[in-house]
mmCIF file of the N, C-alpha and C atoms, coordinates in Angstrom:
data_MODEL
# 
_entry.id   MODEL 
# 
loop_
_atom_site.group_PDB 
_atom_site.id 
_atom_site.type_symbol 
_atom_site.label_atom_id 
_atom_site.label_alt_id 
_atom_site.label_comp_id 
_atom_site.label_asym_id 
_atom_site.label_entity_id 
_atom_site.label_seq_id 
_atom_site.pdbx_PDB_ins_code 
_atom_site.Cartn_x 
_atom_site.Cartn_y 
_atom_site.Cartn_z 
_atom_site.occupancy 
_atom_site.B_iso_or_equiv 
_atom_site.pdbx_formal_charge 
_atom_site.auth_seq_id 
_atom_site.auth_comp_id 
_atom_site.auth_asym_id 
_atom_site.auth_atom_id 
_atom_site.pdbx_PDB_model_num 
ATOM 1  N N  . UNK A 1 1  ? 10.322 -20.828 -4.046 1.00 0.00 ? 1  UNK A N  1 
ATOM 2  C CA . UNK A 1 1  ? 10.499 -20.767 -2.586 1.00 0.00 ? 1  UNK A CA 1 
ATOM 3  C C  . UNK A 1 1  ? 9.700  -19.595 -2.024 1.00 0.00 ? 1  UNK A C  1 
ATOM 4  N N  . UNK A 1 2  ? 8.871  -20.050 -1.160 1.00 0.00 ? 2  UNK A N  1 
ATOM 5  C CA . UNK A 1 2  ? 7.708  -18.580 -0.254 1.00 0.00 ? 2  UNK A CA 1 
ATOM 6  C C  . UNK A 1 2  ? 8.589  -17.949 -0.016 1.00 0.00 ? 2  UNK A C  1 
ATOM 7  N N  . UNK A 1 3  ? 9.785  -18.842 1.176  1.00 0.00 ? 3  UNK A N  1 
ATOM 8  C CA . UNK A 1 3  ? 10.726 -18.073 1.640  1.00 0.00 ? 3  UNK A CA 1 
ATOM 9  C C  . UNK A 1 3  ? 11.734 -16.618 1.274  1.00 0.00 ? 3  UNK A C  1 
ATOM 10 N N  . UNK A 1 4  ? 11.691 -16.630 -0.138 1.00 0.00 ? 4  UNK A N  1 
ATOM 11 C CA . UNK A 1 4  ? 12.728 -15.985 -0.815 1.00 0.00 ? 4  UNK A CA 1 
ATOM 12 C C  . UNK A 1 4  ? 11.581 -15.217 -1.065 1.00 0.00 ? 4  UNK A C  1 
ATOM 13 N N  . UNK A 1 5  ? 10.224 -15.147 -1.604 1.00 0.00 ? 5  UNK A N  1 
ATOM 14 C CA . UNK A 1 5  ? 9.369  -14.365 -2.466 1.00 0.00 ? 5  UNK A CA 1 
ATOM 15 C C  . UNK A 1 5  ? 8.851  -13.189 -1.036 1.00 0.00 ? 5  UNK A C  1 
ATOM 16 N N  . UNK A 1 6  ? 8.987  -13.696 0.372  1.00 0.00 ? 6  UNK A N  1 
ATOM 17 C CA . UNK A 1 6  ? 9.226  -12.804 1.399  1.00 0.00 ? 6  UNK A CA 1 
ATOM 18 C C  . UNK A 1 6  ? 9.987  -12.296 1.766  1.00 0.00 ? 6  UNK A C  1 
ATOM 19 N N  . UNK A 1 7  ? 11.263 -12.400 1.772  1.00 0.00 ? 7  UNK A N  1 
ATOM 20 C CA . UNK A 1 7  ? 11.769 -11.965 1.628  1.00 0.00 ? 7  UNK A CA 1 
ATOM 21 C C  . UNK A 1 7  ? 12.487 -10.221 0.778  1.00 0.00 ? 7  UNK A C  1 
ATOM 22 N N  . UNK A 1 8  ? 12.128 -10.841 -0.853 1.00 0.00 ? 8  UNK A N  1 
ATOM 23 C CA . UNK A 1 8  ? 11.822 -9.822  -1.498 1.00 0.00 ? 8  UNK A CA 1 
ATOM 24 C C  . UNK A 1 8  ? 10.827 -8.907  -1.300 1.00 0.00 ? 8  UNK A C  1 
ATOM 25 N N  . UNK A 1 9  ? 9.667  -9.294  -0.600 1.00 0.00 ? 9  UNK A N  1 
ATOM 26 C CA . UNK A 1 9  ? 8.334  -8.221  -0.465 1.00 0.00 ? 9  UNK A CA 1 
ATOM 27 C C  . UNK A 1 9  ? 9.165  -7.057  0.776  1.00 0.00 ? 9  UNK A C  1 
ATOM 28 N N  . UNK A 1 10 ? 9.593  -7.907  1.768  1.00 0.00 ? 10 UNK A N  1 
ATOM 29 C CA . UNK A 1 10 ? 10.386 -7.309  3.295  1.00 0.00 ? 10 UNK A CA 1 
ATOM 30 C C  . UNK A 1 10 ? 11.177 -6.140  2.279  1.00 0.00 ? 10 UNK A C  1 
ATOM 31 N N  . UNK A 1 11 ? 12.181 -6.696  1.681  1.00 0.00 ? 11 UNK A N  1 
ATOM 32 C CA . UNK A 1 11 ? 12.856 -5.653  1.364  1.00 0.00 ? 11 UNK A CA 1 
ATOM 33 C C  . UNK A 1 11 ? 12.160 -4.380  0.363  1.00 0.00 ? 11 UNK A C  1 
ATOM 34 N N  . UNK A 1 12 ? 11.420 -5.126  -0.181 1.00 0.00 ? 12 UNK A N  1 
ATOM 35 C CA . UNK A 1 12 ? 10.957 -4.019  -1.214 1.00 0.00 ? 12 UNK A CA 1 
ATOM 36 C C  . UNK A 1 12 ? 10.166 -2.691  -0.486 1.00 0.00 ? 12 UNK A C  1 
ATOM 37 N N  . UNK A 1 13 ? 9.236  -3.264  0.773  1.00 0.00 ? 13 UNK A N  1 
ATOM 38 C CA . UNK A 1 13 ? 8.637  -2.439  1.732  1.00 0.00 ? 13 UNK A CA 1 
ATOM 39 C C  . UNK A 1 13 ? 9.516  -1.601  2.554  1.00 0.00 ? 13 UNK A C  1 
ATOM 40 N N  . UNK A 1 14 ? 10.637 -2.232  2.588  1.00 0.00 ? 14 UNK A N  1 
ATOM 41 C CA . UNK A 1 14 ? 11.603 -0.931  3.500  1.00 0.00 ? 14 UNK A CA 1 
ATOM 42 C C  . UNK A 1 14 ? 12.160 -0.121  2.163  1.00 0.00 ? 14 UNK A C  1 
ATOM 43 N N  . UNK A 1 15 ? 12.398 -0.610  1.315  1.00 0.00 ? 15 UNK A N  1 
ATOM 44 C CA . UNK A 1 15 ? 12.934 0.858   0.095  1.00 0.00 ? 15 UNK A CA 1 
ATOM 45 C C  . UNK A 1 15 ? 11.906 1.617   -0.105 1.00 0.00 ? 15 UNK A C  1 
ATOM 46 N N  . UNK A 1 16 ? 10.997 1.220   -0.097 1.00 0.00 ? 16 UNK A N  1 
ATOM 47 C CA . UNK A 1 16 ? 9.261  1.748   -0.233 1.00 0.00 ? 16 UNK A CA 1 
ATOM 48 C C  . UNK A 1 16 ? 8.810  2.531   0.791  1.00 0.00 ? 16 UNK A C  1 
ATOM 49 N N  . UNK A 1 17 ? 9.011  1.911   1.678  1.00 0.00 ? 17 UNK A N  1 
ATOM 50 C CA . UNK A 1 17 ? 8.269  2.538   3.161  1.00 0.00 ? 17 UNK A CA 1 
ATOM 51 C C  . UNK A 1 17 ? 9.339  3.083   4.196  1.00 0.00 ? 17 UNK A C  1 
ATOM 52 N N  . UNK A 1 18 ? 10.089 3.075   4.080  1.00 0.00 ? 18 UNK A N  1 
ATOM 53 C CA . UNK A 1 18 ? 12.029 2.690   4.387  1.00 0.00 ? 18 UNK A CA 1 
ATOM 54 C C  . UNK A 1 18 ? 11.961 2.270   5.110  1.00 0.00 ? 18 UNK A C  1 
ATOM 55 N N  . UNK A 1 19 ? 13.127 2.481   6.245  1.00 0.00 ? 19 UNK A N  1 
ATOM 56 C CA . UNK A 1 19 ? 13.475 1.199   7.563  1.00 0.00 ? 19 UNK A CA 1 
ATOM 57 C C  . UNK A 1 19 ? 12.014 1.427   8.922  1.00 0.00 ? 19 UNK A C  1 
ATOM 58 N N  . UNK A 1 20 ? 12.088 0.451   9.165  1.00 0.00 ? 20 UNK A N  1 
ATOM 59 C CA . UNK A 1 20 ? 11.060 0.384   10.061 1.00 0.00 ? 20 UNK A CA 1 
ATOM 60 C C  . UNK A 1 20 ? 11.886 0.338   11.563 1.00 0.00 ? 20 UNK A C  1 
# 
């Protein structure tokens, strides 16, 4: 599912980059 694999990127970029 794209859906879910964006999901995971979204979140990984806010622990990463934190909240936007």
């Amino acid at each position: 599912m794209r859906g879910l694999l964006q999901v995971i990127e979204y979140g990984w970029a806010a622990v990463t980059s934190g909240p936007h």
